[in-house]
C-alpha positions in Angstrom: 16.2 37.7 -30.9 17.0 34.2 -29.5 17.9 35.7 -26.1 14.4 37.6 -26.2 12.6 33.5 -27.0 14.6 32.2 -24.6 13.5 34.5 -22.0 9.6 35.1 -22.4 9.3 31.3 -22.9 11.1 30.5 -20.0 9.4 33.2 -17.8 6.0 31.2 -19.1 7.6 28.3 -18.3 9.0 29.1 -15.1 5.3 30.9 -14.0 3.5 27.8 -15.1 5.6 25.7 -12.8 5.5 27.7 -10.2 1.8 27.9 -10.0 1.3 24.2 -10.6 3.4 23.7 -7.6 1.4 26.2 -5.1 -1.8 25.4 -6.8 -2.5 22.3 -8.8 -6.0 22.0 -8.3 -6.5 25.8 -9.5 -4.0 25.4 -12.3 -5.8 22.2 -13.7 -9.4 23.8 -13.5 -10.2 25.1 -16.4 -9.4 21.6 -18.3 -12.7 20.0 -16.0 -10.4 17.8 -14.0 -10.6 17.4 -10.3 -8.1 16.2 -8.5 -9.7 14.6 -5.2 -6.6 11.8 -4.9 -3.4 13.1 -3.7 -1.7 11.1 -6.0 -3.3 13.1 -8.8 -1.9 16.6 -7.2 1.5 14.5 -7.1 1.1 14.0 -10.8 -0.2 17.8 -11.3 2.8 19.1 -9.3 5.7 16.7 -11.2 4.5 17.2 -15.0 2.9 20.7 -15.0 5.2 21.7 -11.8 8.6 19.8 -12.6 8.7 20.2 -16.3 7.4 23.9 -16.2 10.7 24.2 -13.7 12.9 22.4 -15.6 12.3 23.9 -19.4 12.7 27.9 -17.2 16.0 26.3 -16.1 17.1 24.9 -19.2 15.9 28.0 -21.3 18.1 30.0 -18.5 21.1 28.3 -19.7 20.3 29.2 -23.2 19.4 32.7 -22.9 22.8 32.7 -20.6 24.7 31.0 -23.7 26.6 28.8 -21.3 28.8 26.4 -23.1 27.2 27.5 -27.3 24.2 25.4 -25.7 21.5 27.7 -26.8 20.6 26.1 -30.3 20.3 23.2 -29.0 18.1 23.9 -25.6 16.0 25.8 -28.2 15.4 23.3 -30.5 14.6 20.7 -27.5 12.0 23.1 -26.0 10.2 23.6 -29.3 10.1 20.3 -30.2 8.7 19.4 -26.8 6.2 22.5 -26.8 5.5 21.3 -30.8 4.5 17.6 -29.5 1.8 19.1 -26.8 0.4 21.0 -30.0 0.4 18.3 -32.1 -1.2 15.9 -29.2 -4.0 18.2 -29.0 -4.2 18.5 -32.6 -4.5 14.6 -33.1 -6.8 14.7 -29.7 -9.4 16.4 -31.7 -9.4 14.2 -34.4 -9.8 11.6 -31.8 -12.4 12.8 -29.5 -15.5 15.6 -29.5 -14.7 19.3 -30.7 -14.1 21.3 -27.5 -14.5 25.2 -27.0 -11.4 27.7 -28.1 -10.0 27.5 -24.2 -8.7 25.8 -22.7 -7.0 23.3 -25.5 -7.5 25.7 -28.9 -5.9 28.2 -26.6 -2.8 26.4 -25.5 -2.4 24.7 -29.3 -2.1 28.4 -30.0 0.7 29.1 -27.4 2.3 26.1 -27.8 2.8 26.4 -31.9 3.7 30.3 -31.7 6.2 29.5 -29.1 7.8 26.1 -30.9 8.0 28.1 -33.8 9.7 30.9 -32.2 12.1 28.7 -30.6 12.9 27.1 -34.2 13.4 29.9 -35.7 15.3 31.6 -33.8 17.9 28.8 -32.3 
């Protein structure tokens, strides 16, 4: 089961930051951001990009097993995929209600997936 986590999460991961990359003005759309600066595709590319890259690499390792790292990659991921939920979760107690997608959508994805991670590890 924790192999299966480690590799559906990290093929989200890894499509996520693969598209940011080719496409950060596409991939940031739907949230009603533009990016007209390149310094704002920069940023795009390096936390939707970098990130999404790096959590597919780490989650490799996991689903791998290299070194009994697993547990610990998994718990890392969740808790990082469990802060963006909870971030949009405190966001809407902070600001206006917003339609189910974009942000209901990822709270969703983010919460099933940090949950999976944590149990499972």
């Amino acid at each position: 089961m924790a192999l299966g986590m480690c590799v559906i999460i990290g093929a989200f991961f890894l499509a996520m930051g693969a598209y940011a990359l080719i496409a950060p003005t596409v991939l940031i759309q739907p949230f009603g951001i533009q990016l007209t600066a390149p310094s704002a595709r920069y940023e795009v590319r390096a936390v939707y990009g970098g990130f999404g890259l790096a959590m597919a690499a780490v989650l490799a390792v996991a689903a791998l097993d290299v070194g009994s790292l697993r547990a610990g990659i998994m718990v890392t991921v969740g808790a990082a995929l469990a802060g963006m939920a909870v971030g949009r979760v405190l966001s809407a107690a902070l600001d206006e209600r917003t339609a189910f997608y974009p942000n209901w959508f990822y709270c969703a994805v983010e919460a099933i997936a940090a949950t999976a991670l944590f149990l499972t590890a």
